[in-house]
TORLO-927802 format. One record per residue: residue in three letters; x, y, z of N, C-alpha, C in turn. Coordinates in steps of 0.05 Angstrom, whole numbers, plus 32768, in hexadecimal, padded with zeros to 4 digits. Layout:
+------+------+------+------+------+------+------+------+------+------+
! rest !  n_X !  n_Y !  n_Z ! ca_X ! ca_Y ! ca_Z !  c_X !  c_Y !  c_Z !
+------+------+------+------+------+------+------+------+------+------+
!  ala !    X !    Y !    Z !    X !    Y !    Z !    X !    Y !    Z !
...
+------+------+------+------+------+------+------+------+------+------+
This chain:
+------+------+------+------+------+------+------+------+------+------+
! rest !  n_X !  n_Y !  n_Z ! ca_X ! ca_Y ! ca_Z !  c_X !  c_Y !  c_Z !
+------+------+------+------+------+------+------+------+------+------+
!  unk ! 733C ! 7D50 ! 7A37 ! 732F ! 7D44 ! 7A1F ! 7323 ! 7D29 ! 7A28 !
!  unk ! 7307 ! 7D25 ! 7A25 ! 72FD ! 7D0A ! 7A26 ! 730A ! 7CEF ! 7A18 !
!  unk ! 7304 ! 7CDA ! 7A26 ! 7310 ! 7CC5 ! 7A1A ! 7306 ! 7CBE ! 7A00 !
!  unk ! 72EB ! 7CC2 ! 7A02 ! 72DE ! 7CB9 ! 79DF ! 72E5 ! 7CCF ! 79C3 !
!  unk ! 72EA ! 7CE4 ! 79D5 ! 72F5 ! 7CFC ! 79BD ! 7314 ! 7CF0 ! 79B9 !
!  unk ! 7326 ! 7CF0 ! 79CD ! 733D ! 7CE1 ! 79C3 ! 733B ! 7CCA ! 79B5 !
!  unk ! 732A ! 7CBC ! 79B2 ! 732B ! 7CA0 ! 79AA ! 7325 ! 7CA7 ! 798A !
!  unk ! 7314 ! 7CBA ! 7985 ! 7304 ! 7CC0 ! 7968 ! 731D ! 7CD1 ! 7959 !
!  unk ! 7331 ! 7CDE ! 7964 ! 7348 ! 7CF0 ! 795B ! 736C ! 7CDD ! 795C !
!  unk ! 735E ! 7CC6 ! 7961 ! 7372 ! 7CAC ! 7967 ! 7381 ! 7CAB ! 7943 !
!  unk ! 7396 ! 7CAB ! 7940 ! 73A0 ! 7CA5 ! 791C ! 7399 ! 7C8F ! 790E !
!  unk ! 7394 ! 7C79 ! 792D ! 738D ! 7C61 ! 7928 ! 7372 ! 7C64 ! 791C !
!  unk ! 735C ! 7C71 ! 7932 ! 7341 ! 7C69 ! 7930 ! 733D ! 7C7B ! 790D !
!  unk ! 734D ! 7C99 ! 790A ! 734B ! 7C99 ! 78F0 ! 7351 ! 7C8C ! 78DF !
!  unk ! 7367 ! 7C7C ! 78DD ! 7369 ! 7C6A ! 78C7 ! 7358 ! 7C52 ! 78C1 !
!  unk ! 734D ! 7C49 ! 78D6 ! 733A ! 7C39 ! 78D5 ! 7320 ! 7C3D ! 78CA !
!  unk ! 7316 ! 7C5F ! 78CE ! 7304 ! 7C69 ! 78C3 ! 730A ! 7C74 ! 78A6 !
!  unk ! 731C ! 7C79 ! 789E ! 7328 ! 7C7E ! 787E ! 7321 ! 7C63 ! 786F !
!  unk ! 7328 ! 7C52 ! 787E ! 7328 ! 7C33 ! 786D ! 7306 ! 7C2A ! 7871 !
!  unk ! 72FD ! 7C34 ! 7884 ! 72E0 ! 7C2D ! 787D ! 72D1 ! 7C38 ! 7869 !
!  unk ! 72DB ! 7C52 ! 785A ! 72D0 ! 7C5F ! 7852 ! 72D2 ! 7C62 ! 7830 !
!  unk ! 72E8 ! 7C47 ! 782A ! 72F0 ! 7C3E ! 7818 ! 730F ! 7C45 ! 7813 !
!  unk ! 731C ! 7C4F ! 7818 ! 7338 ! 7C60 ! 7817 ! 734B ! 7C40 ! 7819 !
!  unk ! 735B ! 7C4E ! 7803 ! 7374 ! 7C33 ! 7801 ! 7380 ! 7C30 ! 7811 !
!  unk ! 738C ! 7C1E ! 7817 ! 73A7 ! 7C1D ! 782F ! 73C2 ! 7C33 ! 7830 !
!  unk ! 73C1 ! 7C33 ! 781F ! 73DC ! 7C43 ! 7818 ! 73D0 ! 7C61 ! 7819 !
!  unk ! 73B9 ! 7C6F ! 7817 ! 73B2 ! 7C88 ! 7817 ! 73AF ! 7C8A ! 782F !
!  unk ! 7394 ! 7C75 ! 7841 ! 7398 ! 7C7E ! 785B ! 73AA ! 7C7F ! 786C !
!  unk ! 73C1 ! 7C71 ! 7865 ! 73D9 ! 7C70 ! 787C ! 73E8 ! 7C84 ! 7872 !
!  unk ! 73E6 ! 7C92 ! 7859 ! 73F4 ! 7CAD ! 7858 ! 73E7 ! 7CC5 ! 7867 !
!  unk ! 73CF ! 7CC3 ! 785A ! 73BE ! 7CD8 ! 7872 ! 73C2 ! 7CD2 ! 7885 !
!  unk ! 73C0 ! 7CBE ! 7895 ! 73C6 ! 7CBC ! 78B0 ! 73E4 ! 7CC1 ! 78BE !
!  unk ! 73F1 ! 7CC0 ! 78B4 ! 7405 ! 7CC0 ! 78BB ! 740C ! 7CE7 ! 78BD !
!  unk ! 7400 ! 7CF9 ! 78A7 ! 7401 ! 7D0D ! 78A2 ! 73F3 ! 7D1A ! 78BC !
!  unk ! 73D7 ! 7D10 ! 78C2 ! 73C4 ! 7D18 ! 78D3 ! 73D6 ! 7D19 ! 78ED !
!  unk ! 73E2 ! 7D0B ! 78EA ! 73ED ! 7CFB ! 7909 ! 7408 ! 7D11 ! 7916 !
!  unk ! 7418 ! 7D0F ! 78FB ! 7431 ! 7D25 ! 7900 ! 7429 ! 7D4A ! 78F9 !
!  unk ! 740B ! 7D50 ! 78F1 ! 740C ! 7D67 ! 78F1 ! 73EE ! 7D6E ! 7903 !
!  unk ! 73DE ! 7D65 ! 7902 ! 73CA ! 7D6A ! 7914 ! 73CA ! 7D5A ! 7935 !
!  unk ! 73CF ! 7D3C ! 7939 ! 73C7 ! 7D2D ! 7952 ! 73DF ! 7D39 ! 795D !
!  unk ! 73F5 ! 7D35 ! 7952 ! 7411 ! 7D35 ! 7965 ! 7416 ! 7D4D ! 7975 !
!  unk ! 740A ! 7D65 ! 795C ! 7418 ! 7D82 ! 7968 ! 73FE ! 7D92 ! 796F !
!  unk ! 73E6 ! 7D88 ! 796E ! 73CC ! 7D9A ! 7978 ! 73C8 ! 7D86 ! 7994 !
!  unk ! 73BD ! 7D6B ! 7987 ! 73AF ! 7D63 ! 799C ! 73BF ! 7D52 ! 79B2 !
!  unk ! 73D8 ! 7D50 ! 79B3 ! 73EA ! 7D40 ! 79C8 ! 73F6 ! 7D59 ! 79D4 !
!  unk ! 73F3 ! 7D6A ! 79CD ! 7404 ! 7D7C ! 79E7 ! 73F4 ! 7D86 ! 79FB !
!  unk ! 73D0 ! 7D86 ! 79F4 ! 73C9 ! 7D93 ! 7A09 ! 73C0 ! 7D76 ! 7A18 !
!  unk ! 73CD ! 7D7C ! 7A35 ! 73CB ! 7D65 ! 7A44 ! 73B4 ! 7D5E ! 7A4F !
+------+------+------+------+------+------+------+------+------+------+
């Protein structure tokens, strides 16, 4: 996986983009946190 595709799939770089997009603090860090433990952790961190 490229570095700029990892960087755009980052929980960080999404939360940052949630909050640009108007999203409260407290929703994006729930989403994010959700994104993170069911999509980044277990799709995109295992393939090495």
């Amino acid at each position: 996986m490229s570095a700029a595709i990892k960087h755009y799939l980052n929980p960080l770089h999404v939360y940052c983009r949630l909050r640009d997009v108007g999203l409260g603090k407290e929703k994006a860090v729930f989403l994010c946190r959700l994104y993170e433990r069911i999509i980044f952790n277990r799709c995109l961190m295992t393939r090495g």
